[in-house]
C-alpha positions as CSV (number, residue, x, y, z in Angstrom):
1,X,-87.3,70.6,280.3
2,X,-90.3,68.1,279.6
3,X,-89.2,67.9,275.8
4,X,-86.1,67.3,276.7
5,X,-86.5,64.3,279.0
6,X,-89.4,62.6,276.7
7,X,-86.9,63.0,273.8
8,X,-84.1,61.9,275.8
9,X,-86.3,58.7,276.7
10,X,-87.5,57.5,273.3
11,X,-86.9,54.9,271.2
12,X,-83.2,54.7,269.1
13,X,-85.1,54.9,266.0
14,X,-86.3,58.3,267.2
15,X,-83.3,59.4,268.3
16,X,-82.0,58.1,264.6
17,X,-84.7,60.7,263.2
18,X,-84.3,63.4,265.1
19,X,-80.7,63.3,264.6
20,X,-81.0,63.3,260.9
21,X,-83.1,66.3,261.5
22,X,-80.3,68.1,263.2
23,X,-78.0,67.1,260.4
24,X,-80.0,68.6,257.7
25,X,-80.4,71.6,259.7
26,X,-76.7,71.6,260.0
27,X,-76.4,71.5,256.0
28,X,-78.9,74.3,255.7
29,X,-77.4,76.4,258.3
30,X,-73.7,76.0,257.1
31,X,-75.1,77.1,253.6
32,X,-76.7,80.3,254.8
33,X,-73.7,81.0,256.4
34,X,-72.0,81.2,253.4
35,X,-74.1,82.8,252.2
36,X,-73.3,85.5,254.1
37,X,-69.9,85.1,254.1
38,X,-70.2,85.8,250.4
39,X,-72.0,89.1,251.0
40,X,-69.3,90.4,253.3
41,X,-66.9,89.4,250.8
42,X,-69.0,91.0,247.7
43,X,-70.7,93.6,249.5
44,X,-71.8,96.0,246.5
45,X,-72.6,92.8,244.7
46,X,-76.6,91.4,244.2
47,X,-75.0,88.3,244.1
48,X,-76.0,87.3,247.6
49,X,-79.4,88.1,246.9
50,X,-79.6,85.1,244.7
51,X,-77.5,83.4,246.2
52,X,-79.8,83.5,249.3
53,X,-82.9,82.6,247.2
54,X,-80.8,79.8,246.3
55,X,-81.2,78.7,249.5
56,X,-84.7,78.8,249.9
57,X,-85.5,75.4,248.4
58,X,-83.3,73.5,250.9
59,X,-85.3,75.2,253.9
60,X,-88.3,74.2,252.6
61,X,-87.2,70.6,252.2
62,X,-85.1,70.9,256.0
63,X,-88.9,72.2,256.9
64,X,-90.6,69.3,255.3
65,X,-88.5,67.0,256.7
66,X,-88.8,68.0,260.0
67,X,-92.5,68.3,260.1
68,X,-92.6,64.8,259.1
69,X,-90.2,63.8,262.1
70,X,-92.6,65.2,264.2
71,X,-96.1,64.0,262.8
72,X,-94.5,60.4,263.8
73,X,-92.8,61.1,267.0
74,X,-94.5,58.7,269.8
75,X,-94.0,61.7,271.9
76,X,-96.9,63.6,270.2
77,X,-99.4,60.9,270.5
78,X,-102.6,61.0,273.0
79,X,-102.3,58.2,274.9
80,X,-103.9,57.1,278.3
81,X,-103.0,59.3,281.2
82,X,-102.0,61.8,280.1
83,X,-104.5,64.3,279.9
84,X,-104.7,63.3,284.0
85,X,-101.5,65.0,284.6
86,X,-102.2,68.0,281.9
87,X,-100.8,66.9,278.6
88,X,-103.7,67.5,276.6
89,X,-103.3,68.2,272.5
90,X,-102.2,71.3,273.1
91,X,-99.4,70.8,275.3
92,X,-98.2,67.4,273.2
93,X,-98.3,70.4,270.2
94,X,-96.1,72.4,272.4
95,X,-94.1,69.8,273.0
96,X,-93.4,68.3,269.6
97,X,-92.9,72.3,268.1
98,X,-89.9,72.9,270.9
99,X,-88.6,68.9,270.3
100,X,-88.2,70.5,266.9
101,X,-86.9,73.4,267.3
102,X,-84.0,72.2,269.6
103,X,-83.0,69.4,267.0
104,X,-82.6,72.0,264.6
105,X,-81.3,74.6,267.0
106,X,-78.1,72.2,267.7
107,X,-77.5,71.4,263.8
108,X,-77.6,75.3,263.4
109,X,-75.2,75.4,266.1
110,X,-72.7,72.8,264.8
111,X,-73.0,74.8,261.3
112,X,-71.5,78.1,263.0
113,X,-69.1,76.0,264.9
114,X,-67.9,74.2,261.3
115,X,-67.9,77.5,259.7
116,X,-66.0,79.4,262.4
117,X,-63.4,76.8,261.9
118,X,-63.6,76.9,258.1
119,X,-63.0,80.8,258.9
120,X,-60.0,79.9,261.2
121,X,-61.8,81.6,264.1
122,X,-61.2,78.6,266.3
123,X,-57.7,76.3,265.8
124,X,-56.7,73.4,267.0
125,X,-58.7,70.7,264.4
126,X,-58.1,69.7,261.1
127,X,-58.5,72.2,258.0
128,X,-58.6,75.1,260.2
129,X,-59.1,78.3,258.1
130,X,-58.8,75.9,254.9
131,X,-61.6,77.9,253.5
132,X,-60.5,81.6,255.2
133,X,-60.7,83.4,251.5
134,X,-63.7,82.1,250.6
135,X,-65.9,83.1,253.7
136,X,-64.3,86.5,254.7
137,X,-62.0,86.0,257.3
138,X,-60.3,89.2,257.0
139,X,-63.7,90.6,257.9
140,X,-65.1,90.6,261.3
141,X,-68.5,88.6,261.7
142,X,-71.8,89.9,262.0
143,X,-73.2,88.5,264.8
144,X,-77.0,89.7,264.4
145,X,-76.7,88.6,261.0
146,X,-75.5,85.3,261.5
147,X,-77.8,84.6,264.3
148,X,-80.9,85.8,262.3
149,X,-80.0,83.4,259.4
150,X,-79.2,80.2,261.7
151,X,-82.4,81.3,263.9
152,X,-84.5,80.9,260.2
153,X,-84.9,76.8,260.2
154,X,-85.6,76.5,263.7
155,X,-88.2,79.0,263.7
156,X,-90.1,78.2,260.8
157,X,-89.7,73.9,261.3
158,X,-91.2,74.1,264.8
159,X,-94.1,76.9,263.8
160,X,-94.7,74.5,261.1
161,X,-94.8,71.8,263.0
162,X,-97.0,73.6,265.6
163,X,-99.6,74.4,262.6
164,X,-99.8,70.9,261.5
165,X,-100.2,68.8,264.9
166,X,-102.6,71.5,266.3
167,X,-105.7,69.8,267.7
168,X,-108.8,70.4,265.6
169,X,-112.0,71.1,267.7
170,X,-114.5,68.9,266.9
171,X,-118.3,70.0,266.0
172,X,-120.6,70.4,268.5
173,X,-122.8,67.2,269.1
174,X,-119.8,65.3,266.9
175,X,-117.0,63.1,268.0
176,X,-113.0,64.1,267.1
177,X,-112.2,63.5,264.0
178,X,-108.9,61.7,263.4
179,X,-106.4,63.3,262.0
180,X,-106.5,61.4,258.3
181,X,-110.5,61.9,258.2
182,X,-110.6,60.1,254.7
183,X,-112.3,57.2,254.1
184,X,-111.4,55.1,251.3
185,X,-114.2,56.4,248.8
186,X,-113.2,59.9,249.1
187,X,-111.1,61.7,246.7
188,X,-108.3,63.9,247.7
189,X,-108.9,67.3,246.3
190,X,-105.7,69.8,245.3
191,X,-105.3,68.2,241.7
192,X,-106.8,71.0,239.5
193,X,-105.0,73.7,241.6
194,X,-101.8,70.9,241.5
195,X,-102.4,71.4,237.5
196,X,-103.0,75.1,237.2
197,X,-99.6,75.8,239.5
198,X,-97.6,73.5,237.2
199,X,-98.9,75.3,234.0
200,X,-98.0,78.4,235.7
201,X,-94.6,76.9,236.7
202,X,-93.9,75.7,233.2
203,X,-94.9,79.1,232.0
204,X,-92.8,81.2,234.4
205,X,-89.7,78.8,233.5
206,X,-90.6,79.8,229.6
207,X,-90.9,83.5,230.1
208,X,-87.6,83.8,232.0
209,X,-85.9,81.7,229.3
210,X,-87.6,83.9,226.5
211,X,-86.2,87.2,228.5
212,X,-82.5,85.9,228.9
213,X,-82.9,85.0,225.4
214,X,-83.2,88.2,224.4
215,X,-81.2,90.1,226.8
216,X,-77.3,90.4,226.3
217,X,-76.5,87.8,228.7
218,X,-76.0,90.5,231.6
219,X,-79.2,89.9,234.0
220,X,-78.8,87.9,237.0
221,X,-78.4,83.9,236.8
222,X,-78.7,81.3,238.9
223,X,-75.2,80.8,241.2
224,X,-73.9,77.5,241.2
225,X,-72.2,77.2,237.5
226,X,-76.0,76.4,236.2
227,X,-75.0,78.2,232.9
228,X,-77.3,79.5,230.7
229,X,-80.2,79.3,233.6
230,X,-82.1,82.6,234.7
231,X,-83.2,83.4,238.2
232,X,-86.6,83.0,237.1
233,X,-86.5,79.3,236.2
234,X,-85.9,78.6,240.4
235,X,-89.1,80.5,240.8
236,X,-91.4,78.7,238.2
237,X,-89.9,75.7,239.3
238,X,-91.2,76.2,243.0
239,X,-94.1,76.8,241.6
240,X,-93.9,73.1,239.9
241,X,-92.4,71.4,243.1
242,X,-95.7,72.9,244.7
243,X,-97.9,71.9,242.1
244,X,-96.6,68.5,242.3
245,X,-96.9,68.3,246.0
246,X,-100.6,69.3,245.6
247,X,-101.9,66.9,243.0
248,X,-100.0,64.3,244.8
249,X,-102.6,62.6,247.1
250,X,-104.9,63.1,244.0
251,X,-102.6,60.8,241.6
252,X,-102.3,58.0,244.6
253,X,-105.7,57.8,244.9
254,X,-105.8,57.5,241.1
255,X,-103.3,54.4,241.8
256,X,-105.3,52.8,243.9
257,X,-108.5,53.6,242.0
258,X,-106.7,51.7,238.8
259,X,-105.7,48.6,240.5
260,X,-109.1,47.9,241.6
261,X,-110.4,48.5,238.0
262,X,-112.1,45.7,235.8
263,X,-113.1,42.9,238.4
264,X,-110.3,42.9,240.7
265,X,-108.7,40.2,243.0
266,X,-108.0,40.2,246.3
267,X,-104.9,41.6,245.9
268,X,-105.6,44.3,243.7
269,X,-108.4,44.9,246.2
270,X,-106.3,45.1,249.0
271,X,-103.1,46.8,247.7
272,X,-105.8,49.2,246.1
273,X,-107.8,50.3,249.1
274,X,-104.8,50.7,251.2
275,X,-103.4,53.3,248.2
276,X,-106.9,55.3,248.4
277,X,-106.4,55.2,252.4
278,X,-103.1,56.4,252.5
279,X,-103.7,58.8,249.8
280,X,-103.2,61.3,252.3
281,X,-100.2,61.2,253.5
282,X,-98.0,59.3,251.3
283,X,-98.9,61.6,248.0
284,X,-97.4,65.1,249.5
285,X,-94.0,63.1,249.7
286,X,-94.4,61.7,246.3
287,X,-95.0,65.0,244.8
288,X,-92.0,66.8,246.3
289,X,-89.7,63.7,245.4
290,X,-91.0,63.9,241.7
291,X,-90.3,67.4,242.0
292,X,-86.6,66.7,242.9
293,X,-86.6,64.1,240.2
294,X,-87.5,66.4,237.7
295,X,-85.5,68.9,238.9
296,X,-82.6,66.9,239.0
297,X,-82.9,65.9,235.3
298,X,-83.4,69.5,234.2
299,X,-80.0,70.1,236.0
300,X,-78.6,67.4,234.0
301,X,-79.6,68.8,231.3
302,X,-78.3,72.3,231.7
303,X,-75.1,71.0,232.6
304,X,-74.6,68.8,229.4
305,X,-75.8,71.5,227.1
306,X,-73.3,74.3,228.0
307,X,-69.6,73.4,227.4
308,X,-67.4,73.4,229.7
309,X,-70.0,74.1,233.0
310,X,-69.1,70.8,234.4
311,X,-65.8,72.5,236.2
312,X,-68.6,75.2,237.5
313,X,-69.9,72.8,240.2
314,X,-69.1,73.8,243.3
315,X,-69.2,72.1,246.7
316,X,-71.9,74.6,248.0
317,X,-74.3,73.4,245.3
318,X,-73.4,69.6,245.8
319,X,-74.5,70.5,249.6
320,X,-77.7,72.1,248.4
321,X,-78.4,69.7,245.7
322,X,-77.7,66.8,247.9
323,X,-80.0,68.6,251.2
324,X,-82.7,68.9,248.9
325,X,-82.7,65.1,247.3
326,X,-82.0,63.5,250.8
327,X,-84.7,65.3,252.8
328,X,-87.0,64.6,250.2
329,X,-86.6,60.6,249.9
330,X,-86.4,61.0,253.9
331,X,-89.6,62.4,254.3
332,X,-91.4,60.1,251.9
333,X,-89.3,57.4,254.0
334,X,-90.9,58.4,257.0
335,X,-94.5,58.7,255.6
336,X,-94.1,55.3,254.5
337,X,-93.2,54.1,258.0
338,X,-96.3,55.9,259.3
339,X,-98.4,54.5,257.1
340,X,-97.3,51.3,258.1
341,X,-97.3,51.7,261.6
342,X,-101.2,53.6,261.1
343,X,-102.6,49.9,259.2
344,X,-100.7,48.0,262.0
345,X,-104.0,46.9,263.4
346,X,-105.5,46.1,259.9
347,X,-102.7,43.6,259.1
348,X,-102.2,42.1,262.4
349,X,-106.2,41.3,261.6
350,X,-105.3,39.9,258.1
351,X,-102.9,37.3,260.0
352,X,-105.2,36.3,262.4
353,X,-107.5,35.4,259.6
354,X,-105.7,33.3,257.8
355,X,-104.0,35.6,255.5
356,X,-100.7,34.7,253.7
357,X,-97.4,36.3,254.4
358,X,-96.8,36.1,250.8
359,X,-100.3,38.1,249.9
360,X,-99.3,41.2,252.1
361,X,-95.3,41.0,250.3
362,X,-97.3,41.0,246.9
363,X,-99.3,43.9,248.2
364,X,-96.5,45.9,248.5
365,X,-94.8,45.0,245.8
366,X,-97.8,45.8,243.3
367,X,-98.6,49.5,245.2
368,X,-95.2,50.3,244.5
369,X,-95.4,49.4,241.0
370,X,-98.8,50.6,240.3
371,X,-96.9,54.0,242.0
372,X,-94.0,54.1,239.7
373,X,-96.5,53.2,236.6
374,X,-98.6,56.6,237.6
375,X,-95.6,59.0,238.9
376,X,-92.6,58.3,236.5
377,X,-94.7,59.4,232.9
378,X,-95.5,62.3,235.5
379,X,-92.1,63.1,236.5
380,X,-90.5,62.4,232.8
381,X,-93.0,64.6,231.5
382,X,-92.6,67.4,233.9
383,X,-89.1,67.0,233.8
384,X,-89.3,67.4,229.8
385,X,-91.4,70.3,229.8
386,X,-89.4,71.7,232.4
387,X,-85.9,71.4,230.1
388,X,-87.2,72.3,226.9
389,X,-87.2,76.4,227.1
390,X,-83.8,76.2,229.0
391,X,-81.6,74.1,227.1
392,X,-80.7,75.8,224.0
C-alpha cells in the first residue's frame, strides 16, 4: 500500500517512466502469449520451443529497462527522515522491487486482456477474434500456463531490481560507499571478459552456420522468416549483446581517456573527466544498444540475402524487434538523465564560477562525438563479423 501511494505521488515524469515500463511489459507479455497460443495450436511441434527462446531477448531488454526505471526513481533515494519513521535501504529496496513489479504486473495484465480479445474470448470492441485462428481459439486456455508466462517479467524485473538497489554494508571502521564508488582515475574493469564473450559469440554464430551448412536444411531455424539463420546464431549472439554490455564502461572510459590526450583544453578536460566519471553507468547502455545496432544490421542483412524473405516478416517479430530496439535506446535514455541529474551539483558550481553556457553545450556535444567516434567502428565491426558466416 506504501508503493502504491509514493508512486501515486511522484513526479509526471515518473509516472511517464513507469508507464513505459508497463507498456513494454505489455509487448513482452502479449508475445509470450502467443507464444503459447502457438503451442496449443502445434502441439507435437518444437516450434514453440524456439519460438519461446525467441522471446528471451525481449525480457532481458523489458528487464533492463525496468531496472533502470527503478535505479532513478526519487522514490528509492535516502533522504532525510526517513530512516526516523523506518524506511531504511532496505525497505526503500522493498519498495522500489514491488513499484516494479506492479508496473509490469498491469502491462502483463493488459496483454491477456488484448489477447483474450484477439482470441474473441471477450466482445464488444473493435477486432474482436480478428486473430481467433492464429492463437487457438477453438482450444480452451491454459490458465496455469498463461499465468506462469505473464508472472515471468514481473518476477524477474523486480528480483532484479531488488539485487541491484540492495544496500551494501560498508567496512568496519569505513564510511558507505556510494553507489558509483569510481573516481575518475579508475578504470572500469569487464573489457577482457567483454572481448573473450564476443570471440566466443562470433564463434558460436560461425559453428552454427558451418552445421546448417552442412545439414540438409531440416534442423530447427530461427521463427520469424529470418531465412537461412540457425537457432544457434540467437545464442552466440547473446553471448555478443553480453560481451558488448561488459566492455562497455571500459570503451567510455577509453573516450574520456582520449579526449584528454596530448595537452588538452578545458573542454576536452571537462567533457573528458565527466566520460571517465560516468563510465559506469552510461557504458552498460551503450553496450546493449550497440548490440541491437549490430543485431539489427545482421538482420538486414539476412533479409536481403535470401529472396523472397521479405513477405516472411511477420507482426510478432516487428513487436519483438521493435521491444528490443526501444527498451534499449530507453534505458540508455534514462542513464543519460541520471547522469545528468548525479553532476547536477558539479554544474550548478561551474555557473556560479563564471562558466559559459556555451562551454557546458560544447561539452556535450564533443562527449557525444568522442562516443560515436569509439562505439560505431565497434558496432560496424561487430556487426560485420557477426554477418559474415550467415549470409551466404
Amino acid at each position: 500500500m506504501l508503493a502504491l501511494r509514493l508512486a501515486r505521488g511522484s513526479h509526471p515524469l515518473v509516472q511517464l517512466r513507469r508507464l513505459l515500463v508497463a507498456a513494454a511489459a505489455a509487448g513482452t507479455g502479449f508475445l509470450l502469449l502467443c507464444t503459447l497460443g502457438y503451442a496449443m495450436s502445434h502441439p507435437a511441434s518444437t516450434g514453440s520451443v524456439l519460438r519461446l527462446a525467441w522471446c528471451a531477448a525481449p525480457i532481458a531488454a523489458t528487464v533492463h529497462f525496468a531496472v533502470a526505471v527503478a535505479r532513478t526513481d526519487p522514490g528509492t533515494k535516502p533522504r532525510p527522515g526517513l530512516a526516523a519513521i523506518g524506511l531504511g535501504p532496505g525497505q526503500l529496496m522493498v519498495i522500489a522491487a514491488m513499484t516494479t513489479a506492479v508496473a509490469c504486473t498491469l502491462g502483463s495484465m493488459v496483454a491477456l486482456l488484448f489477447f483474450l480479445h484477439l482470441r474473441g474470448d471477450l466482445s464488444g470492441l473493435p477486432f474482436d477474434g480478428a486473430a481467433a485462428e492464429l492463437l487457438a481459439a477453438d482450444r480452451p486456455l491454459p490458465l496455469a500456463a498463461a499465468v506462469t508466462l505473464l508472472a515471468l517479467v514481473p518476477l524477474a524485473a523486480s528480483v532484479a531490481s531488488a539485487v541491484v538497489l540492495r544496500p551494501r554494508p560498508a567496512k568496519p571502521g569505513t564510511a558507505p560507499e556510494p553507489e558509483d564508488p569510481a573516481p575518475p582515475a579508475a578504470t572500469p574493469g569487464g573489457l577482457p571478459w567483454g572481448v573473450a564473450l564476443i570471440a566466443a559469440g562470433l564463434a558460436a554464430e560461425t559453428y552454427a552456420s558451418g552445421l546448417a551448412d552442412g545439414s540438409d536444411g531440416s534442423g530447427p531455424r530461427m521463427p520469424g522468416g529470418l531465412a537461412g539463420s540457425p537457432v544457434g546464431a540467437l545464442a552466440g549472439w547473446g553471448l555478443t549483446a553480453l560481451g558488448l554490455a561488459l566492455a562497455g564502461p571500459a570503451l567510455t572510459h577509453l573516450c574520456g581517456r582520449l579526449l584528454q590526450a596530448v595537452r588538452p583544453g578545458a573542454l576536452r578536460l571537462l567533457a573528458g573527466r565527466v566520460l571517465q566519471q560516468e563510465a559506469r553507468r552510461i557504458g552498460r547502455p551503450l553496450g546493449v544498444v550497440c548490440a541491437v545496432a549490430s543485431g539489427a544490421y545482421a538482420a538486414g542483412a539476412l533479409y536481403a540475402d535470401a529472396a523472397g524473405s521479405r513477405s516472411e516478416i511477420g507482426p510478432l517479430t516487428t513487436l519483438g524487434a521493435l521491444l528490443v530496439a526501444g527498451c534499449a535506446l530507453l534505458t540508455l535514455t534514462t542513464a543519460a538523465v541520471e547522469a545528468k541529474h548525479a553532476r547536477a551539483d558539479t554544474t550548478a558550481a561551474l555557473l556560479r564560477l563564471g562558466a559559459p553556457a556555451a562551454l557546458l553545450r560544447g561539452c556535450v556535444a564533443l562527449r557525444a562525438g568522442a562516443l560515436f567516434a569509439v562505439f560505431g567502428p565497434v558496432t560496424w565491426l561487430v556487426a560485420e563479423l557477426s554477418t559474415m558466416p550467415l549470409v551466404r
